[in-house]
C-alpha positions as CSV (number, residue, x, y, z in Angstrom):
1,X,0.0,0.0,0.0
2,X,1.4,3.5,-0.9
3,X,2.2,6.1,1.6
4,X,-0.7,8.0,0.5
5,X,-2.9,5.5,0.0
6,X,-2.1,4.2,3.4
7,X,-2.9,8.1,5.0
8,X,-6.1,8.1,3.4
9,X,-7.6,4.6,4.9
10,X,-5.5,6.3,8.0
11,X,-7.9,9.2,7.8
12,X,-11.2,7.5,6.7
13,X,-11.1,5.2,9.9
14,X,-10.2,7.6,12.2
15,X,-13.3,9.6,11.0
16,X,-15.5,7.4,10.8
17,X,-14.8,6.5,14.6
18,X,-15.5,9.4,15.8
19,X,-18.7,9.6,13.7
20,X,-20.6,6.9,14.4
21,X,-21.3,6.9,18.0
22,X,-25.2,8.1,19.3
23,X,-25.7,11.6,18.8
24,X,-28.0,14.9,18.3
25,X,-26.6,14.8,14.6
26,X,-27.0,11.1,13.9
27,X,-30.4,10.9,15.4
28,X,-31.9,14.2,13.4
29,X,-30.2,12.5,10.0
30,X,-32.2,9.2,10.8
31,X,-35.3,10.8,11.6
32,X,-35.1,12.7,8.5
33,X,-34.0,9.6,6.6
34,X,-37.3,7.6,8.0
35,X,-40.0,10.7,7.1
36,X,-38.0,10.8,3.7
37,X,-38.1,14.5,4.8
38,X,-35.0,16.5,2.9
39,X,-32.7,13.9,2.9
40,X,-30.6,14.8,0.5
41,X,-30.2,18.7,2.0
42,X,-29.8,17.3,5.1
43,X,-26.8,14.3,4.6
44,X,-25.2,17.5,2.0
45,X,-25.0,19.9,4.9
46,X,-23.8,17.7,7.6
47,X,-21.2,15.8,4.6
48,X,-20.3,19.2,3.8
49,X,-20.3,20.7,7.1
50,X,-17.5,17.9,8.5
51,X,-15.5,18.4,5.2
52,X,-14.9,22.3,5.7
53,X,-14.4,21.5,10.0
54,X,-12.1,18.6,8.7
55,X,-10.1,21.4,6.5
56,X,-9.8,23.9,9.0
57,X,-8.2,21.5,11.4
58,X,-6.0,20.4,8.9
59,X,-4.9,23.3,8.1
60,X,-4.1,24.5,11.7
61,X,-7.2,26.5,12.6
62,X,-7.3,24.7,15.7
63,X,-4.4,25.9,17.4
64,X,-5.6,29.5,16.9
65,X,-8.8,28.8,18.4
66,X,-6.9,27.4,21.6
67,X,-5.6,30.8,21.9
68,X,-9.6,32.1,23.3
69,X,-11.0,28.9,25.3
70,X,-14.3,31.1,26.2
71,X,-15.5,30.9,22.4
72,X,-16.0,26.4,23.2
73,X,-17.6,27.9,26.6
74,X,-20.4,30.2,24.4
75,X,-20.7,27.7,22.2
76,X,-21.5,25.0,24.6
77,X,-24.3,27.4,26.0
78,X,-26.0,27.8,22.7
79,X,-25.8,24.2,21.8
80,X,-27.0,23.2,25.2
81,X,-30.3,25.4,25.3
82,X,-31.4,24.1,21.7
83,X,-30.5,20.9,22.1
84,X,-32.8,21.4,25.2
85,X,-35.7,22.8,23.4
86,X,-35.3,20.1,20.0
87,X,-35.6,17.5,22.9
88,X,-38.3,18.8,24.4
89,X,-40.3,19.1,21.0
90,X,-39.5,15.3,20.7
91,X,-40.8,14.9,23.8
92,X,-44.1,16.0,22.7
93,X,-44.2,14.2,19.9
94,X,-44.3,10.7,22.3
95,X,-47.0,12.2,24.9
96,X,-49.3,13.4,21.5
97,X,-48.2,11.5,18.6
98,X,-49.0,11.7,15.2
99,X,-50.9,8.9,13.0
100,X,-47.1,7.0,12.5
101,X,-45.2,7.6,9.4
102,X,-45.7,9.6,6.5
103,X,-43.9,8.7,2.9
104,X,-43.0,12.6,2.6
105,X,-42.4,15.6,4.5
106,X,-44.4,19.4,4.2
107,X,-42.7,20.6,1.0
108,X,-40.9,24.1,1.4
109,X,-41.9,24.5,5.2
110,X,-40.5,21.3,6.4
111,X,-37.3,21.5,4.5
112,X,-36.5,24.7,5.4
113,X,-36.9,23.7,9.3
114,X,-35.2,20.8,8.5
115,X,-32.0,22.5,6.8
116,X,-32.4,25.1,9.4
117,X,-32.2,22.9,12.4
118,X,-29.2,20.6,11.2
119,X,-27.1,23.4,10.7
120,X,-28.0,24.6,14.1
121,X,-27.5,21.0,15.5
122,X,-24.0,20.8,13.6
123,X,-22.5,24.3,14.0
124,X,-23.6,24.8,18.0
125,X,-22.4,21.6,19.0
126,X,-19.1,21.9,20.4
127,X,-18.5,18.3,20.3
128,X,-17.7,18.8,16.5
129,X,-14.9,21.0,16.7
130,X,-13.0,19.2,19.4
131,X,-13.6,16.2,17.2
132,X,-13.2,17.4,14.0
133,X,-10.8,20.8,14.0
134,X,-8.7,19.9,17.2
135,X,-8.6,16.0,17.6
136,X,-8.1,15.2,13.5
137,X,-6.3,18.6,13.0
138,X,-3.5,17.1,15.5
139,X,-3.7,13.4,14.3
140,X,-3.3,14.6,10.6
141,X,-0.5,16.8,11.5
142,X,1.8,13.9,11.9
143,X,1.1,12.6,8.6
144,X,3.5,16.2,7.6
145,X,2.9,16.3,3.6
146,X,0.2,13.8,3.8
147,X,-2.0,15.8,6.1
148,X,-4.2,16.6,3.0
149,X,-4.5,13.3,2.3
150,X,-5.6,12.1,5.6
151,X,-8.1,14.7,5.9
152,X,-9.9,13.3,2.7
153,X,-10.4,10.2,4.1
154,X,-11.8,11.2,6.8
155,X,-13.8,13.8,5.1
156,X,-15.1,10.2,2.8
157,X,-15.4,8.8,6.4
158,X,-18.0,11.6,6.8
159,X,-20.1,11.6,3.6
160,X,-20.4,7.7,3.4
161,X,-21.7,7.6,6.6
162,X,-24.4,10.6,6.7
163,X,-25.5,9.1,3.0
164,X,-26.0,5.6,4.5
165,X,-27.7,6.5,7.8
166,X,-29.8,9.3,5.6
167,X,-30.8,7.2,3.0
168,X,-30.9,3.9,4.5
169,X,-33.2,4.7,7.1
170,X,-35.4,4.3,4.4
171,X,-35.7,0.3,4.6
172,X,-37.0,1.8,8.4
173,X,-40.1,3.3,7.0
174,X,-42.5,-0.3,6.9
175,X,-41.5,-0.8,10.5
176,X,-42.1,3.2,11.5
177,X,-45.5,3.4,9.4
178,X,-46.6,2.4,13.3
179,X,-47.5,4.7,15.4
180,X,-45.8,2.8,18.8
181,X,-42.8,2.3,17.0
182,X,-42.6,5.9,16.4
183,X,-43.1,7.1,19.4
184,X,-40.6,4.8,20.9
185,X,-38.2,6.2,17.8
186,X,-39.1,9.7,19.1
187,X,-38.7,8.9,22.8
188,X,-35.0,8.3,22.1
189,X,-34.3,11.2,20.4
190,X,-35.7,13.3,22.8
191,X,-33.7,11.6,25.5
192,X,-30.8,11.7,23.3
193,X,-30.9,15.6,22.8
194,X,-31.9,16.4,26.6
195,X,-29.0,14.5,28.2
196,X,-26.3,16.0,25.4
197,X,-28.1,19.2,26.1
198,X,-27.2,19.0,29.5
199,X,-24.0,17.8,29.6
200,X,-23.3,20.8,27.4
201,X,-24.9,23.1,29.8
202,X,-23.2,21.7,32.5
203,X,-19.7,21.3,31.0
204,X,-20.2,25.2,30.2
C-alpha cells in the first residue's frame, strides 16, 4: 500500500470512529432519513459541514482557536439550550403523537426547518470541533505532507456515513409506518438531545 494511499484509509477510519457513535446529529439524519423528509439537503450539509471543520483542522485552525478557550464555553451554552428545546419538541411528539409515518415531509416548510435545524444542530455543537478541528487537525499533522491526504479520508469517512444513515433509514419506514414504533423512535431522540443538552450546559 502506498504512503498516500495508506494516510487516506489512515484518515477515513479515524473519521469514521468518531462519527458513528449516538448523537443529536445522527439521530436528526435518521429521523429525516425515516419521514424521507429533505434527505438529500440534510446528509449535504452535515457531509459538507465535516469536510470544511475537517479542513480547517488540517490546516491549523485549531491551534488558533486554543488561543480564546471562552469561544467552546459560548458555544456550549447555545448548543446546550437548543438541544434542550429540540428534545423537548421530541418529547411532545411521544405524549401526543401523530398517526405514525408519512412517505413525505411538508414541502418548502419542512425542508426549510429541516435544513435550518441541522445546521443549528452541527455548527452549536461543540463536540464537533473538538472532534473534527482539534482531535483530527493534530492526528493529521503527523502525517507532515500527507495531512491533506488524511483529511480526505476522513472527510469520505463523513459523507459515506451521513449518506447511509440518511438514505438507508429508508428500509426503516414499513416498520415506523406504526405509530408505537414511532413514538418509541421519538422517545429516544428526545432523551438523546436532553441528556447532550445537559451535559453541554453543564460542562459550560
Amino acid at each position: 500500500m502506498s504512503p498516500a494511499l495508506a494516510a487516506a484509509a489512515a484518515g477515513f477510519g479515524t473519521g469514521l470512529s468518531l462519527i458513528v457513535a449516538i448523537g443529536a446529529q445522527n439521530a436528526f439524519v435518521l429521523r429525516q432519513g425515516v419521514r424521507r423528509d429533505a434527505v438529500l439537503a440534510v446528509v449535504g450539509i452535515c457531509a459538507l459541514s465535516d469536510a470544511v471543520l475537517i479542513a480547517l483542522g488540517v490546516g491549523g485552525v485549531g491551534a488558533l482557536v486554543v488561543a480564546w478557550p471562552g469561544a467552546l464555553t459560548v458555544v456550549g451554552w447555545v448548543g446546550g439550550a437548543f438541544l434542550l428545546g429540540y428534545g423537548a419538541l421530541a418529547a411532545r411528539r411521544v405524549v401526543k403523537p401523530g398517526d405514525g409515518l408519512r412517505a413525505a415531509g411538508d414541502a418548502a416548510g419542512s425542508r426549510r426547518r429541516a435544513v435550518l435545524t441541522c445546521l443549528a444542530l452541527t455548527w452549536l455543537n461543540p463536540h464537533v470541533y473538538l472532534d473534527t478541528v482539534f482531535l483530527l487537525g493534530s492526528i493529521a499533522a503527523d502525517r507532515g505532507p500527507l495531512r491533506w491526504t488524511f483529511g480526505l479520508g476522513a472527510a469520505l469517512a463523513s459523507l459515506c456515513w451521513f449518506a447511509v444513515l440518511g438514505f438507508g433509514a429508508r428500509l426503516l419506514g414499513r416498520f415506523l409506518a406504526r405509530p408505537s414504533a414511532w413514538r418509541v423512535l421519538d422517545g429516544l431522540v428526545a432523551a438523546t438531545m436532553i441528556m447532550l443538552g445537559v451535559l453541554l450546559l453543564v460542562g459550560g
